[in-house]
Structure formats: structure tokens, C-alpha cells
N, C-alpha and C positions, 0 to 999 in steps of 0.2 A: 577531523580529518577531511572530509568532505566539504563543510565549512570555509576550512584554509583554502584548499585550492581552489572554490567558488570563488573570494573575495581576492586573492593572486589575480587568478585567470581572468576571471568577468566580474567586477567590481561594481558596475551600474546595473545587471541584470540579477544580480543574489538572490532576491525575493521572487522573481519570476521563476527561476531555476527549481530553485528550492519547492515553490507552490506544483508548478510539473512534474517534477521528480516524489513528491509527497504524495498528491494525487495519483496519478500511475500505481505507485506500490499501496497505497489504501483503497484502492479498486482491487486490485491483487488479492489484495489480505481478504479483501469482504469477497471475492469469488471465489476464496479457495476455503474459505471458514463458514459463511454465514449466508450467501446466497442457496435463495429458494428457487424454484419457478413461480414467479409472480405475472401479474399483468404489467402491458407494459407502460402504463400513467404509474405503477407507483414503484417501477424502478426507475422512471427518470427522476422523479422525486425521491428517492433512496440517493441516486446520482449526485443532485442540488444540495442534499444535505450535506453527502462527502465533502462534497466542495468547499463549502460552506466552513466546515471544520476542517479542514485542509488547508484553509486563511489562517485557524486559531497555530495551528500546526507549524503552518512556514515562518511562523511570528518566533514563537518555540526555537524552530532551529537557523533563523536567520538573527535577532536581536540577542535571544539569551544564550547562542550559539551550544543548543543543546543537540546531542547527537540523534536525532529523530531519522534522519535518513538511514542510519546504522542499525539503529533500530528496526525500522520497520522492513528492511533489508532481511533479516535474522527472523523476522517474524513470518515474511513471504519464505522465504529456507522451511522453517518447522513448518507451516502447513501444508506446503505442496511435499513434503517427506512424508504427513502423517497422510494425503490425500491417495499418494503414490502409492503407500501398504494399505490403505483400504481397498484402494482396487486389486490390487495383486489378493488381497486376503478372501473380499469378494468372489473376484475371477475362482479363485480355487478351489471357493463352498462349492459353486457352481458344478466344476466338473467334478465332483465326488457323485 
């Protein structure tokens, strides 16, 4: 879905699109899943790796036109839901 109307709309830019849009929502996923408070040399380097793998990624959903954006969309959804009830569930121990 996302694929088509990249290669319709912006035909020379797909792989860039796609690398942005992949990025962003795998920064996402890792702030709402798996981020720590770390220092900050080894989130930039957490950072360069995402990237890094964010290449293997756009390759993914640009050449074998696999639906990775859809994906990772659905995946940012369930963790900021399951982030949402922890604080609410949180918040509430609290005022007992």
C-alpha cells in the first residue's frame, strides 16, 4: 500500500522516503519498548546502529516491496497502548 503510492507519487525518491519513514517509526518502537536512561555516547551509538539497520530495512520494503512500514506502524500502535495502561495502571497504585 504504502509502497504503490511512493513509486505513483515520488518514483526517484522511494528509497529515501522509505529510509525516513522507517527510521522515525524504529526510533519510535525503541523509545516506547526498549529505551533506558543511558548516557549520552551510547545512545548516539544505539542511534548509528538503528540507522544502520534501517538501510537493511528500506532495502526490505523498497526492492522486495515488503510491507515494513505497515508493520512497524502496528508495532508503534501496540507499544504506545501498552505504555499508555502502564501509566494509567501506575498512576493508580500510586493513589491507593
Amino acid at each position: 500500500m504504502v509502497h504503490q503510492f511512493l513509486v505513483e507519487n515520488f518514483p526517484d525518491q522511494v528509497f529515501m522516503i522509505f529510509f525516513f519513514l522507517n527510521y522515525l517509526l524504529l526510533i519510535l518502537a525503541y523509545k516506547l519498548g526498549f529505551a533506558q536512561k543511558i548516557p549520552v555516547v551510547k545512545s548516539v551509538i544505539i542511534y548509528i546502529l538503528l540507522a544502520i539497520g534501517t538501510v537493511v530495512v528500506s532495502l526490505f520494503s523498497g526492492i522486495a516491496e515488503l510491507p515494513t512500514v505497515e508493520s512497524l506502524v502496528v508495532i508503534v500502535l501496540v507499544l504506545a497502548i501498552y505504555r499508555f495502561r502502564m501509566h494509567n495502571e501506575r498512576k493508580a497504585n500510586q493513589t491507593e
